[in-house]
mmCIF file as Biopython writes it, N, C-alpha, C and O atoms, coordinates in Angstrom:
data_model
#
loop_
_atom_site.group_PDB
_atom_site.id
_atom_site.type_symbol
_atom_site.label_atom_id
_atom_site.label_alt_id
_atom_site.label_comp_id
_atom_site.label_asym_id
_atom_site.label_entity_id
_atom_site.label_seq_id
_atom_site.pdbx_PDB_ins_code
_atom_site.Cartn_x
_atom_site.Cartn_y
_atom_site.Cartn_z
_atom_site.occupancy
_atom_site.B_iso_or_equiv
_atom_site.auth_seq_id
_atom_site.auth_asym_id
_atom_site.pdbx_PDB_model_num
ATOM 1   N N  . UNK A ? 1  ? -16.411 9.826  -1.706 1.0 0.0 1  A 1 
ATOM 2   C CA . UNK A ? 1  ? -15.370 9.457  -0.745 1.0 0.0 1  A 1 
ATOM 3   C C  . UNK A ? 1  ? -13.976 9.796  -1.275 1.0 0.0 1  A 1 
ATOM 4   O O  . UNK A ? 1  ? -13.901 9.855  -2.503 1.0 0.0 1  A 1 
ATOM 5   N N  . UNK A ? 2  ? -12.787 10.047 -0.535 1.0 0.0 2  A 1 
ATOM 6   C CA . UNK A ? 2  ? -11.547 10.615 -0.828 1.0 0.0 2  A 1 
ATOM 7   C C  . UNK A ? 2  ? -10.795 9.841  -0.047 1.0 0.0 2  A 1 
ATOM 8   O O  . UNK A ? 2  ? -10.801 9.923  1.181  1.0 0.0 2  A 1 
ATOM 9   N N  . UNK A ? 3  ? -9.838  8.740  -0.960 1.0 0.0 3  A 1 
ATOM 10  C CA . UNK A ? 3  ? -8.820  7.689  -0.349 1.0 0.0 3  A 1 
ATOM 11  C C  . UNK A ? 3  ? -7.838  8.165  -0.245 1.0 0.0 3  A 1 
ATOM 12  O O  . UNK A ? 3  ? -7.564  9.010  -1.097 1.0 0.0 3  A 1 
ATOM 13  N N  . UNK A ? 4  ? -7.077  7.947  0.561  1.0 0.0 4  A 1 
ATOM 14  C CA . UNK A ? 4  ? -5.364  8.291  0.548  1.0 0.0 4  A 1 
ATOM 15  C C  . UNK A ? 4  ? -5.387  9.697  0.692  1.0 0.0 4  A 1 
ATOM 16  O O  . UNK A ? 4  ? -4.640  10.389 -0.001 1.0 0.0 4  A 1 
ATOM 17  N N  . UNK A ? 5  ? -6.595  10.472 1.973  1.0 0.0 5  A 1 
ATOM 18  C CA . UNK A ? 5  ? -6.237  11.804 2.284  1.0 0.0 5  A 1 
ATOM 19  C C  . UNK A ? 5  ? -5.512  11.314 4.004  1.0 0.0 5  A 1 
ATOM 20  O O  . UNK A ? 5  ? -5.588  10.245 4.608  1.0 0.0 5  A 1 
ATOM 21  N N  . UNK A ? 6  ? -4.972  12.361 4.298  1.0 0.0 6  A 1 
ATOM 22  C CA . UNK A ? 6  ? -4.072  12.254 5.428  1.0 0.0 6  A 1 
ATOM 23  C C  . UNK A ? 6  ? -5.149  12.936 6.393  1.0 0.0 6  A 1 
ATOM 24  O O  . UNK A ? 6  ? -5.354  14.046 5.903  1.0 0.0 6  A 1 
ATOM 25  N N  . UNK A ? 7  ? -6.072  12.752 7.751  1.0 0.0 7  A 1 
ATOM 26  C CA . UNK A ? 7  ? -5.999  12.933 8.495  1.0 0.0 7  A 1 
ATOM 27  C C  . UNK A ? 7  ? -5.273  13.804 9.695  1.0 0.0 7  A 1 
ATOM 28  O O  . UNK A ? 7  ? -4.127  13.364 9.789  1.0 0.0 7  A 1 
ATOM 29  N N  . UNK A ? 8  ? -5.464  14.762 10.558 1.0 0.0 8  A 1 
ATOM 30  C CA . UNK A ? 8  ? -4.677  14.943 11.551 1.0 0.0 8  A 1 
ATOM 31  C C  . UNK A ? 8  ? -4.980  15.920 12.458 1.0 0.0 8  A 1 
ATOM 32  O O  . UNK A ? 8  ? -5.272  17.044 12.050 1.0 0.0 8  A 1 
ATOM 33  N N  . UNK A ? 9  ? -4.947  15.570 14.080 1.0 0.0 9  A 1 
ATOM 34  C CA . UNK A ? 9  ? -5.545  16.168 15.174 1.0 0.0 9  A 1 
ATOM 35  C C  . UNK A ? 9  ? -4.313  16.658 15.492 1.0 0.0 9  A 1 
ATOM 36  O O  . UNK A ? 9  ? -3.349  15.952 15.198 1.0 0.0 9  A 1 
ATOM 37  N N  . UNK A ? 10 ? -4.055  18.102 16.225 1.0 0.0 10 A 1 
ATOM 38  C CA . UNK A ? 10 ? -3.215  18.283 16.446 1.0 0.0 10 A 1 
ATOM 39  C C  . UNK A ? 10 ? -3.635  18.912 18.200 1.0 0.0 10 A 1 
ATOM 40  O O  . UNK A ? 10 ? -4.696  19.534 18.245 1.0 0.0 10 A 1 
ATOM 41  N N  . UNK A ? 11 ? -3.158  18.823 19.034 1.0 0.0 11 A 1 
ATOM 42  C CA . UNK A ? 11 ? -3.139  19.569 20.384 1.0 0.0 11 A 1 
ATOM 43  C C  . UNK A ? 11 ? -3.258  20.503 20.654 1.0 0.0 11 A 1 
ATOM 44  O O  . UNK A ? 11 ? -2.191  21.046 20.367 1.0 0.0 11 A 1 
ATOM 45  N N  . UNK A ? 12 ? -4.207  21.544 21.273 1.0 0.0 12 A 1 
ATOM 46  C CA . UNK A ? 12 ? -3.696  23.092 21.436 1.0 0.0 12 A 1 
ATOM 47  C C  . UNK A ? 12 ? -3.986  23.626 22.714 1.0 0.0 12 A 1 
ATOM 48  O O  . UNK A ? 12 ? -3.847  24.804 23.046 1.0 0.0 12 A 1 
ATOM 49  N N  . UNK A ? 13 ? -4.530  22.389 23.637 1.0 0.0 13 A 1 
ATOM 50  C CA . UNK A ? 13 ? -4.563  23.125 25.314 1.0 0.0 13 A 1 
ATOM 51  C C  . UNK A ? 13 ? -4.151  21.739 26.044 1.0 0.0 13 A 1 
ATOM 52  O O  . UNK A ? 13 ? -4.522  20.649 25.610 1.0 0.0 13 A 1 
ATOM 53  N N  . UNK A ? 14 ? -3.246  21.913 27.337 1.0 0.0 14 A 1 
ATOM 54  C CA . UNK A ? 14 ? -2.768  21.274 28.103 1.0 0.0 14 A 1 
ATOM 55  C C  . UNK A ? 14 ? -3.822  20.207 28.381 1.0 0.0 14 A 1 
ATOM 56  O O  . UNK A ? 14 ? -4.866  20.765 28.044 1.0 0.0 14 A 1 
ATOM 57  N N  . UNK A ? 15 ? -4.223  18.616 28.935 1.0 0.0 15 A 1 
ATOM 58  C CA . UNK A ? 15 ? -2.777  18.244 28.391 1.0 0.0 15 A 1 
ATOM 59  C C  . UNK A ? 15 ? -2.330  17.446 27.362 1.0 0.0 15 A 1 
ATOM 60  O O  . UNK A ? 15 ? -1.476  16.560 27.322 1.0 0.0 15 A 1 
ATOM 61  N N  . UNK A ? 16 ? -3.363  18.118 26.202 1.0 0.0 16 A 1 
ATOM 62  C CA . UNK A ? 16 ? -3.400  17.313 25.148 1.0 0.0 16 A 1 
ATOM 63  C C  . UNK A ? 16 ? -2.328  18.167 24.257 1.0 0.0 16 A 1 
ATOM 64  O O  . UNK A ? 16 ? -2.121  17.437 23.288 1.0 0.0 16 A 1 
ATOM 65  N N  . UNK A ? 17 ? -1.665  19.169 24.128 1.0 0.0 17 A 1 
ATOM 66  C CA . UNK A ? 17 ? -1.114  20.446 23.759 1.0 0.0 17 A 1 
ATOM 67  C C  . UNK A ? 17 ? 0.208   19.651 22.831 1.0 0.0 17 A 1 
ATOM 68  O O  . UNK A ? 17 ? 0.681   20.175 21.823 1.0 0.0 17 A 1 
ATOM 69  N N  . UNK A ? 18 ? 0.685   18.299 23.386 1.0 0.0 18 A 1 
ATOM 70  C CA . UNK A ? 18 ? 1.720   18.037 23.032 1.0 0.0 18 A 1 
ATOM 71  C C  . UNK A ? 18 ? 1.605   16.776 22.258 1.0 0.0 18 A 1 
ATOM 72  O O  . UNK A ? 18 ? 2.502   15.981 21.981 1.0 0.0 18 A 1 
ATOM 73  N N  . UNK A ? 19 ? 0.121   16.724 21.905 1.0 0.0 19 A 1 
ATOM 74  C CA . UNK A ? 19 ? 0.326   15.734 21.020 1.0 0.0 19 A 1 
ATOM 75  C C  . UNK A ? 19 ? -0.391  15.906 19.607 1.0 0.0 19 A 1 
ATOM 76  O O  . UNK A ? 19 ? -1.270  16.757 19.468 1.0 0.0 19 A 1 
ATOM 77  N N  . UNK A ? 20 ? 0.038   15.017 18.490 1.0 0.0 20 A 1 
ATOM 78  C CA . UNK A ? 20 ? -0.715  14.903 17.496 1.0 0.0 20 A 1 
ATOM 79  C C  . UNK A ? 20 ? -0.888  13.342 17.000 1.0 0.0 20 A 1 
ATOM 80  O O  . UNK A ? 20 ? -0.304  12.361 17.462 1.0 0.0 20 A 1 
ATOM 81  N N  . UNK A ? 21 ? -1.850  13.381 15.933 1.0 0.0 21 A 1 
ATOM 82  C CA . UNK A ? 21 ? -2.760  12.014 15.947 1.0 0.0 21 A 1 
ATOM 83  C C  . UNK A ? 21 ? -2.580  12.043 14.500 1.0 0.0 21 A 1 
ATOM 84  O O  . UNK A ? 21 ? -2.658  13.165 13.998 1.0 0.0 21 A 1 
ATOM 85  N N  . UNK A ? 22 ? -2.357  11.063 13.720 1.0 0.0 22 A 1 
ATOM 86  C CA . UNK A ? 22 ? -2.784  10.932 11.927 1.0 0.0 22 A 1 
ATOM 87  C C  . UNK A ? 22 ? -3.190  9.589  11.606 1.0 0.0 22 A 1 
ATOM 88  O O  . UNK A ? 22 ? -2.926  8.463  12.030 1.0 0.0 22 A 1 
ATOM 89  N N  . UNK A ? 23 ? -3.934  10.097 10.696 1.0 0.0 23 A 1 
ATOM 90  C CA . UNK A ? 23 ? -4.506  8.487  9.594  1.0 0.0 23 A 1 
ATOM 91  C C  . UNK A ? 23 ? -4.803  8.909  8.914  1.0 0.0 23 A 1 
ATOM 92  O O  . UNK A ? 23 ? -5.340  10.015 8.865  1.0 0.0 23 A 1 
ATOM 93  N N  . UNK A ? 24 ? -4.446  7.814  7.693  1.0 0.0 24 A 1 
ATOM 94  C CA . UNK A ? 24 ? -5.040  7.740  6.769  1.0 0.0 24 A 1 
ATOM 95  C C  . UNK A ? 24 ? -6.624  7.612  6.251  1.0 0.0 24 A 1 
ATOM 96  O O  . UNK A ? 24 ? -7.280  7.036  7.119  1.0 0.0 24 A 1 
ATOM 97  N N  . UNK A ? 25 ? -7.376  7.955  5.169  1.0 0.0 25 A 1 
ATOM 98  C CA . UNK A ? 25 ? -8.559  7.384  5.015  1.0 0.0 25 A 1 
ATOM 99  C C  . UNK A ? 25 ? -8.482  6.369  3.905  1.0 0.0 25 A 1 
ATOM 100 O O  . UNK A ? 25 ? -7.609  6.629  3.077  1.0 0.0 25 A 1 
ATOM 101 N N  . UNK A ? 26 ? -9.099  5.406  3.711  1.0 0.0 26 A 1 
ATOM 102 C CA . UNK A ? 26 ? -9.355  4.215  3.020  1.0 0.0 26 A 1 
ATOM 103 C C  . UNK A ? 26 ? -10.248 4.313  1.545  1.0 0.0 26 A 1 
ATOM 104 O O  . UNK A ? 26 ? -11.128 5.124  1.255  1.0 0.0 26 A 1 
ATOM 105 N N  . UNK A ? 27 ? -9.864  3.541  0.987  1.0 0.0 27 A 1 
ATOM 106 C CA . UNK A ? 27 ? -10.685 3.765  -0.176 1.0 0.0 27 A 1 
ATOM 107 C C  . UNK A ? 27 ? -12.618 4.484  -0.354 1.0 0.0 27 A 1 
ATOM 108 O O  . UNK A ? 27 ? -13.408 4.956  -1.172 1.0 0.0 27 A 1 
ATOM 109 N N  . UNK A ? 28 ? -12.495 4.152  0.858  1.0 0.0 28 A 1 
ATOM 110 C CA . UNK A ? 28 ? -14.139 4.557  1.178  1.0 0.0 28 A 1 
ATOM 111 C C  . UNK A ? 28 ? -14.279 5.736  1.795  1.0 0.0 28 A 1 
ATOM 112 O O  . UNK A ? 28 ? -15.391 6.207  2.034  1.0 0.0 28 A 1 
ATOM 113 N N  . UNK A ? 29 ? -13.010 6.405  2.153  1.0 0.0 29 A 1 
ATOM 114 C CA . UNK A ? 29 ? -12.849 7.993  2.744  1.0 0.0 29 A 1 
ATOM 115 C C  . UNK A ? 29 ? -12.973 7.711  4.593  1.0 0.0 29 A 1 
ATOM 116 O O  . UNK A ? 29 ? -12.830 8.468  5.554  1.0 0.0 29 A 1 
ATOM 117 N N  . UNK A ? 30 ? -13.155 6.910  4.523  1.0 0.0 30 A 1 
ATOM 118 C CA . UNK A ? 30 ? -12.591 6.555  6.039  1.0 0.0 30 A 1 
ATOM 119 C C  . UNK A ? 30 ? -11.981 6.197  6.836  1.0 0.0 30 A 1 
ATOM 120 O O  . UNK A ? 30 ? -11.516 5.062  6.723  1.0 0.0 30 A 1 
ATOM 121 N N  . UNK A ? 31 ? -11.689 6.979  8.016  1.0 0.0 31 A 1 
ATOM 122 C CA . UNK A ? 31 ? -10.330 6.896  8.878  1.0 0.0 31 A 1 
ATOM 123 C C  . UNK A ? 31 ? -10.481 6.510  10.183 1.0 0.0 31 A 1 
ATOM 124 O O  . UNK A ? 31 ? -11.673 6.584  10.479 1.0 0.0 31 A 1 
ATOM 125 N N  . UNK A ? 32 ? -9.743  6.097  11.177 1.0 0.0 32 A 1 
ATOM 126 C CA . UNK A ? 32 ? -10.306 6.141  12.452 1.0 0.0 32 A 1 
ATOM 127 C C  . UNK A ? 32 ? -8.903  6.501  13.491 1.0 0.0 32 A 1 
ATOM 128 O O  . UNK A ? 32 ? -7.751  6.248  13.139 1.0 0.0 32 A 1 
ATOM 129 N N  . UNK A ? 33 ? -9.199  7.015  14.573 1.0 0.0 33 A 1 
ATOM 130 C CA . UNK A ? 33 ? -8.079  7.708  15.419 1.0 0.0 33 A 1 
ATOM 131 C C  . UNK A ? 33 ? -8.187  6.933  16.871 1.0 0.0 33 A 1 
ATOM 132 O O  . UNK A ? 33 ? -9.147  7.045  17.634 1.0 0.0 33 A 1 
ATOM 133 N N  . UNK A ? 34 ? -7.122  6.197  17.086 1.0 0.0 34 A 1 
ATOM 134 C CA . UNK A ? 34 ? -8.115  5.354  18.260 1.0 0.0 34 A 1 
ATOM 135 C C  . UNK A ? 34 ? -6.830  6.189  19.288 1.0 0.0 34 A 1 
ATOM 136 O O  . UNK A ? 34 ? -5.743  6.551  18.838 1.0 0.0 34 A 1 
ATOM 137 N N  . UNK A ? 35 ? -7.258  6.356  20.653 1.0 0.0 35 A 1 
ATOM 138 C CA . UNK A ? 35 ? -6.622  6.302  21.699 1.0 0.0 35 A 1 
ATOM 139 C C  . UNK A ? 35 ? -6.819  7.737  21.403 1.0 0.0 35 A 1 
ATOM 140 O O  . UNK A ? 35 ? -5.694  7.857  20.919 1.0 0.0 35 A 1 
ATOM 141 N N  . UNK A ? 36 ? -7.210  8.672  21.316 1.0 0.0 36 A 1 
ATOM 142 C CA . UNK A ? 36 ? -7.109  10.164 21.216 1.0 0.0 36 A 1 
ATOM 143 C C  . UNK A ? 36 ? -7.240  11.005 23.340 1.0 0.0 36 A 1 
ATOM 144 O O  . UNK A ? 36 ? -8.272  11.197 23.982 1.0 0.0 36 A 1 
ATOM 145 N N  . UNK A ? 37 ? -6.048  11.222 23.697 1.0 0.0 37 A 1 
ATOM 146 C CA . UNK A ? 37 ? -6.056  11.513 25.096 1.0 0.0 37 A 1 
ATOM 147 C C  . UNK A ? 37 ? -7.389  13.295 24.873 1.0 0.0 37 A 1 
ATOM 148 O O  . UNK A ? 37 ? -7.296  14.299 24.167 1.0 0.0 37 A 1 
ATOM 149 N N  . UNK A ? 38 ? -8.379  12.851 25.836 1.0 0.0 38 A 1 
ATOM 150 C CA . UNK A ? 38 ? -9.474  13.998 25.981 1.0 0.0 38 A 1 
ATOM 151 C C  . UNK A ? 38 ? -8.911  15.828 25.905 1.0 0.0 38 A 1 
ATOM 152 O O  . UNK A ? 38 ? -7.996  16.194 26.643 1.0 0.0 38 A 1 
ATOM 153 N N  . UNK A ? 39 ? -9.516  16.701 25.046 1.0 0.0 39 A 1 
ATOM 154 C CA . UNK A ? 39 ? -8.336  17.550 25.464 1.0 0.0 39 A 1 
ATOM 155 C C  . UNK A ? 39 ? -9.151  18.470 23.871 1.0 0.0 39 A 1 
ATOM 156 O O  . UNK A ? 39 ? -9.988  17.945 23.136 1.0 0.0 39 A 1 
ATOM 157 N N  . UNK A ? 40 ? -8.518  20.060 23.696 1.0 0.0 40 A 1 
ATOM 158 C CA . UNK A ? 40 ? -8.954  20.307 22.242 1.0 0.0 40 A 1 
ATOM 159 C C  . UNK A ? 40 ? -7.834  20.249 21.510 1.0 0.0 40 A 1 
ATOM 160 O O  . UNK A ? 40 ? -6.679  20.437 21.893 1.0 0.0 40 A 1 
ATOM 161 N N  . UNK A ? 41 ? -8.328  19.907 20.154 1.0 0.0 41 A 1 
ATOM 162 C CA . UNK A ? 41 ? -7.490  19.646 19.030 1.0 0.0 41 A 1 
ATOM 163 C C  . UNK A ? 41 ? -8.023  20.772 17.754 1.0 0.0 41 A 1 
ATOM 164 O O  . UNK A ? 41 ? -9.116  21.337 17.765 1.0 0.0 41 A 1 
ATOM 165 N N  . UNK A ? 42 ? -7.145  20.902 16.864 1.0 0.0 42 A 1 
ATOM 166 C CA . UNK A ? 42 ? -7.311  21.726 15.662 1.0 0.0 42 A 1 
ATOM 167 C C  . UNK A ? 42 ? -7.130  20.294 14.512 1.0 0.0 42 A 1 
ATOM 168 O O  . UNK A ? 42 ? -6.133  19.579 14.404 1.0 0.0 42 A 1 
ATOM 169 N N  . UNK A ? 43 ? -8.395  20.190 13.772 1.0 0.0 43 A 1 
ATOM 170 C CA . UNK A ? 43 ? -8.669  18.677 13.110 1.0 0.0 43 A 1 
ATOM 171 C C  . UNK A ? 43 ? -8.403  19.137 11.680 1.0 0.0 43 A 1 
ATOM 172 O O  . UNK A ? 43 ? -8.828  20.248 11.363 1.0 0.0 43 A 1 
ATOM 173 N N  . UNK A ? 44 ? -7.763  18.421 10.806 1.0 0.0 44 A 1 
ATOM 174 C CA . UNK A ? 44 ? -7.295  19.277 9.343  1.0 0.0 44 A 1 
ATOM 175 C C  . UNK A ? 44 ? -7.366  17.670 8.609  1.0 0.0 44 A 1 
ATOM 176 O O  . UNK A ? 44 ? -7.447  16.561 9.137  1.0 0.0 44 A 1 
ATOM 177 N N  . UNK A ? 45 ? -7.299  18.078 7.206  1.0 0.0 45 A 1 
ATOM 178 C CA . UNK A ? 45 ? -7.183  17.019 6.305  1.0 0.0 45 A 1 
ATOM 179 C C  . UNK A ? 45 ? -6.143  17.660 4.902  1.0 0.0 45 A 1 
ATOM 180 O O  . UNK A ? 45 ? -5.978  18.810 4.493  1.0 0.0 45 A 1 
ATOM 181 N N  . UNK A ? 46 ? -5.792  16.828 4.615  1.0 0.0 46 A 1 
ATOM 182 C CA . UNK A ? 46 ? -4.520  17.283 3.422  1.0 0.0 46 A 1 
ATOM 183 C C  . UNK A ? 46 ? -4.985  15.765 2.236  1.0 0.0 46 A 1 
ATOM 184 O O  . UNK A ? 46 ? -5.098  14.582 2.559  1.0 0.0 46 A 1 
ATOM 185 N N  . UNK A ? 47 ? -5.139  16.309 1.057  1.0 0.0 47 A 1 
ATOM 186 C CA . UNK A ? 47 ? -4.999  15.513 0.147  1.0 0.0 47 A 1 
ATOM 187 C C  . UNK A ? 47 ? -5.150  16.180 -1.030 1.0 0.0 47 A 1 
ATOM 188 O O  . UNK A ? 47 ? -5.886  17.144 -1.240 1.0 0.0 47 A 1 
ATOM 189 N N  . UNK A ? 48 ? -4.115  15.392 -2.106 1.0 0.0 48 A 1 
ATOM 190 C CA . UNK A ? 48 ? -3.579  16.442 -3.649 1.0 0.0 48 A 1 
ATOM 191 C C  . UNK A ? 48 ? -2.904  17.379 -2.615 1.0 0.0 48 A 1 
ATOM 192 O O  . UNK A ? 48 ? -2.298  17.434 -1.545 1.0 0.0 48 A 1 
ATOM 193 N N  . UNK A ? 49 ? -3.473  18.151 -3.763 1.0 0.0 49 A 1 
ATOM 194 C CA . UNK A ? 49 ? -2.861  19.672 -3.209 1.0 0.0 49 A 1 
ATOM 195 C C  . UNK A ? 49 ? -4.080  20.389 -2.756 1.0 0.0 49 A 1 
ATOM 196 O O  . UNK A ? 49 ? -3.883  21.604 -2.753 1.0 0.0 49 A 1 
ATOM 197 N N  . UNK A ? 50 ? -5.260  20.053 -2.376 1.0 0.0 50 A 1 
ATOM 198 C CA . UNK A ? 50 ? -6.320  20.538 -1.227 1.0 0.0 50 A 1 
ATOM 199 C C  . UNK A ? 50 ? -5.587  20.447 0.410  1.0 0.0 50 A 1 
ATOM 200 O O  . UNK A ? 50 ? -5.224  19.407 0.960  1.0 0.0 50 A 1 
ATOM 201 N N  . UNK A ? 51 ? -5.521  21.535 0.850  1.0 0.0 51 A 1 
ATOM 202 C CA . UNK A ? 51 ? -5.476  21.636 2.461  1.0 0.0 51 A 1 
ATOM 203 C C  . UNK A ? 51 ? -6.757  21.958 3.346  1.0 0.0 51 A 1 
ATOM 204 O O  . UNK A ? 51 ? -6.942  23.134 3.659  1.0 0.0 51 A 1 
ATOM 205 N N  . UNK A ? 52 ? -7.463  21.189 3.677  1.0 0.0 52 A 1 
ATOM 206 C CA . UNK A ? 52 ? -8.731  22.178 4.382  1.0 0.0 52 A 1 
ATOM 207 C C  . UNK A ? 52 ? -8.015  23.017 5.424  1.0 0.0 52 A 1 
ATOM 208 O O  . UNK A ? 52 ? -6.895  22.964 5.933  1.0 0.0 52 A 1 
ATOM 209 N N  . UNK A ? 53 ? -9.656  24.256 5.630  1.0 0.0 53 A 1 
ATOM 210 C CA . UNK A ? 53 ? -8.897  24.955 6.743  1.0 0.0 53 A 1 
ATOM 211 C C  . UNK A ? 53 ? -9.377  24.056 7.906  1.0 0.0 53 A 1 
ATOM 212 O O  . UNK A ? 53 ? -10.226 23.169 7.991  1.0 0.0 53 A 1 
ATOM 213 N N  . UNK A ? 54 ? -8.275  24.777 8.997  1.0 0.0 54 A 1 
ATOM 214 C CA . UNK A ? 54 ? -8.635  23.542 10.203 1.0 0.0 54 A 1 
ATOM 215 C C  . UNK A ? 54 ? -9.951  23.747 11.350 1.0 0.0 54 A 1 
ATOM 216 O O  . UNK A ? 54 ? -10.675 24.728 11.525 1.0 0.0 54 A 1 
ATOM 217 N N  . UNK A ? 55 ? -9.944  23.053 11.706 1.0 0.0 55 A 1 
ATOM 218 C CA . UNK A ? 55 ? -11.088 23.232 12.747 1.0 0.0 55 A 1 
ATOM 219 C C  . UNK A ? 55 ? -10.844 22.529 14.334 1.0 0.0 55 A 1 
ATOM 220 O O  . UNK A ? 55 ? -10.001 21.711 14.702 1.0 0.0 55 A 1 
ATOM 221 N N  . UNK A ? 56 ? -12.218 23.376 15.272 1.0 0.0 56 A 1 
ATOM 222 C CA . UNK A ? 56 ? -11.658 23.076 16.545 1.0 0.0 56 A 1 
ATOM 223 C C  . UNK A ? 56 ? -12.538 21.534 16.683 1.0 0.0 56 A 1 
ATOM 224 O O  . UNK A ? 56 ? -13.731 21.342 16.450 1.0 0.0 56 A 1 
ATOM 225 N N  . UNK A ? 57 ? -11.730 20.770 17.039 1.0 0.0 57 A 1 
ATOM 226 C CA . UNK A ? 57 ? -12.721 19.883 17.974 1.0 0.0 57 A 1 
ATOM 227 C C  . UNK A ? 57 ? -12.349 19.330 19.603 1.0 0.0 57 A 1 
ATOM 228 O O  . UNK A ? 57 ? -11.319 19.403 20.273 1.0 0.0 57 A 1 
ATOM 229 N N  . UNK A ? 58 ? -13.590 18.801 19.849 1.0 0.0 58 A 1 
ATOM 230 C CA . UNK A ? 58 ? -12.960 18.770 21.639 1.0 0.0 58 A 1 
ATOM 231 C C  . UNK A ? 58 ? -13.431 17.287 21.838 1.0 0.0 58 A 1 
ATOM 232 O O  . UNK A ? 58 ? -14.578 16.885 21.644 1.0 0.0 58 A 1 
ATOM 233 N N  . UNK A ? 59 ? -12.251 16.461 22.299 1.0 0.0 59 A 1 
ATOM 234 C CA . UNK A ? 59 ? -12.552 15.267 22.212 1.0 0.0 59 A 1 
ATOM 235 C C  . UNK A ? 59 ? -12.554 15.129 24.209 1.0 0.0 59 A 1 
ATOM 236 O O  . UNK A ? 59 ? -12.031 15.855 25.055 1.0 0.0 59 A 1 
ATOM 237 N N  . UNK A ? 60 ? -13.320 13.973 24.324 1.0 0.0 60 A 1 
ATOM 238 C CA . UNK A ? 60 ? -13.803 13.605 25.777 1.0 0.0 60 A 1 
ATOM 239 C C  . UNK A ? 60 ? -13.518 12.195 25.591 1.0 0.0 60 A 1 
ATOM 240 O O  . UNK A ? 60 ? -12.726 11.792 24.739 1.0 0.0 60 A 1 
ATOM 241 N N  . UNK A ? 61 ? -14.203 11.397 26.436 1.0 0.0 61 A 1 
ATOM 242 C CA . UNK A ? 61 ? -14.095 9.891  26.589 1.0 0.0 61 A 1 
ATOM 243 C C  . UNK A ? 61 ? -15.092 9.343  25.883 1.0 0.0 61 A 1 
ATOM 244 O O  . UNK A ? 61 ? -15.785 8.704  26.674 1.0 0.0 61 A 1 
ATOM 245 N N  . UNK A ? 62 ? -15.487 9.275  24.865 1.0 0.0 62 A 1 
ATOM 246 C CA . UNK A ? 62 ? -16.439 8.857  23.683 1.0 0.0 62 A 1 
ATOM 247 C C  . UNK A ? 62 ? -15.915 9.128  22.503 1.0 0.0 62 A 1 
ATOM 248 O O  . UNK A ? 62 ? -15.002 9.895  22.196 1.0 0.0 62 A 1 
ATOM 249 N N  . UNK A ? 63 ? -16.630 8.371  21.819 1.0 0.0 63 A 1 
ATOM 250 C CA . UNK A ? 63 ? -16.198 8.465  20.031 1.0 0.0 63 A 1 
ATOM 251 C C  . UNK A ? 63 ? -16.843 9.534  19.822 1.0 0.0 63 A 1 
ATOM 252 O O  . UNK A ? 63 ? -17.684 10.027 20.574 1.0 0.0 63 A 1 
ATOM 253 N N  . UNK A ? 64 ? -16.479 9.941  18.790 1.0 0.0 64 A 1 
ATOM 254 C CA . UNK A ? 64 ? -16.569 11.385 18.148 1.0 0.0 64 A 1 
ATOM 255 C C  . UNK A ? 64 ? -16.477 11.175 16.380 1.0 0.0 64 A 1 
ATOM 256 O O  . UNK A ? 64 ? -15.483 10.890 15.711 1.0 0.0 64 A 1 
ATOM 257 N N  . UNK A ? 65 ? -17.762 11.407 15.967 1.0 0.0 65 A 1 
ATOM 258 C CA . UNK A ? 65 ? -17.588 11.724 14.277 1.0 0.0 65 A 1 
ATOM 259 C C  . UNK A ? 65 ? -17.499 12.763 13.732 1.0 0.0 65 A 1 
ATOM 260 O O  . UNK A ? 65 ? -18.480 13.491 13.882 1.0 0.0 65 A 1 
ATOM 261 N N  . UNK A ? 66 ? -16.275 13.350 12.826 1.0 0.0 66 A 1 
ATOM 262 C CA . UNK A ? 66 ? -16.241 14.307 12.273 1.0 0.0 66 A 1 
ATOM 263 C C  . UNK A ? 66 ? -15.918 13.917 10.697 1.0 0.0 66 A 1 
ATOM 264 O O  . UNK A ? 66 ? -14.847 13.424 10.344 1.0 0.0 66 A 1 
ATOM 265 N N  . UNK A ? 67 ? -17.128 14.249 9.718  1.0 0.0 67 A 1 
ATOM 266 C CA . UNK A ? 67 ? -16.890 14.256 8.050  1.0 0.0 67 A 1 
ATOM 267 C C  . UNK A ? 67 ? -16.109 15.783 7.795  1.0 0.0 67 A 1 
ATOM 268 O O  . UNK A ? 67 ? -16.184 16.787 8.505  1.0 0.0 67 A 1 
ATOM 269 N N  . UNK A ? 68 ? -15.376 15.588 6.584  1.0 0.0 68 A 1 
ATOM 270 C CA . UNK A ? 68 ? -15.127 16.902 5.528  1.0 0.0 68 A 1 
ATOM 271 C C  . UNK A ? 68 ? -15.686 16.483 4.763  1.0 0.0 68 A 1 
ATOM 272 O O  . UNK A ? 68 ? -16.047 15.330 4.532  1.0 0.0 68 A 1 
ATOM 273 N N  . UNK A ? 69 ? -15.929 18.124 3.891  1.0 0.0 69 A 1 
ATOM 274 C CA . UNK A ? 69 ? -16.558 17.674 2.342  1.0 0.0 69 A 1 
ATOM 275 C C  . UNK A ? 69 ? -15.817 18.751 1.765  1.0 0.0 69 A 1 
ATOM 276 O O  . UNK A ? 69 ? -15.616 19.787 2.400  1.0 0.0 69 A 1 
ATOM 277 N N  . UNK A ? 70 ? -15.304 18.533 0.337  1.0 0.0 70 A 1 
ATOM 278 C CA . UNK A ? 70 ? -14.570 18.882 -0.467 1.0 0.0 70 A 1 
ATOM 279 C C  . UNK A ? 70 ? -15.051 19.133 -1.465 1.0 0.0 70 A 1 
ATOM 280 O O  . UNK A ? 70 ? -15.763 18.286 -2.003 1.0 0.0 70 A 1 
ATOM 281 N N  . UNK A ? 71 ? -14.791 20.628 -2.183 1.0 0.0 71 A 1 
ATOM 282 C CA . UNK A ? 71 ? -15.653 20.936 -3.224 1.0 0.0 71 A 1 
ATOM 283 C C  . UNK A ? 71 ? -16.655 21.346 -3.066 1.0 0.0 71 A 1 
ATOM 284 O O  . UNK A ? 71 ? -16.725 21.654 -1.876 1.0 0.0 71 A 1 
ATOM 285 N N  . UNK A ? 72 ? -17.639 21.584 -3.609 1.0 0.0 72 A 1 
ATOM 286 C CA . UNK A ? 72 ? -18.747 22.188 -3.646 1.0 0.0 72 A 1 
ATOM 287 C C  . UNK A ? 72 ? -19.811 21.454 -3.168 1.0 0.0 72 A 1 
ATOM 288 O O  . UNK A ? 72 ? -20.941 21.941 -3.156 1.0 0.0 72 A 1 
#
C-alpha cells in the first residue's frame, strides 16, 4: 500500500470536461472520490517523485474501483 499518494480525475468530454476530483490515499493506500459527475476522466496518481502514466476511465452512476500498482 502507498500513503500520502495524491489521487486525481481530471475531465476530458463535456460535461464532465470542466472538472477535476483529488484525494488523498491513507495509510492503507486508499482513497475515495465521492460525488464524481458521470462523464470520461483521465485518472493519474503522483507520489515521491513517481508520476503514473494516466489512464482513461468512464465513470456512470455507480461506484467504480480502480487500483495502481507501482513498481514491478
Amino acid at each position: 500500500p502507498i500513503g500520502k499518494a495524491e489521487v486525481t480525475l481530471t475531465g476530458i468530454t463535456p460535461p464532465s470536461s470542466l472538472r477535476r476530483y483529488t484525494a488523498d490515499t491513507n495509510a492503507k493506500g486508499r482513497y475515495e472520490l465521492r460525488y464524481v459527475m458521470p462523464g470520461t476522466y483521465v485518472w493519474s496518481l503522483d507520489w515521491k517523485n513517481y508520476s503514473s502514466p494516466p489512464r482513461l476511465v468512464v465513470v456512470g452512476n455507480r461506484p467504480v474501483r480502480r487500483d495502481f500498482r507501482v513498481g514491478r
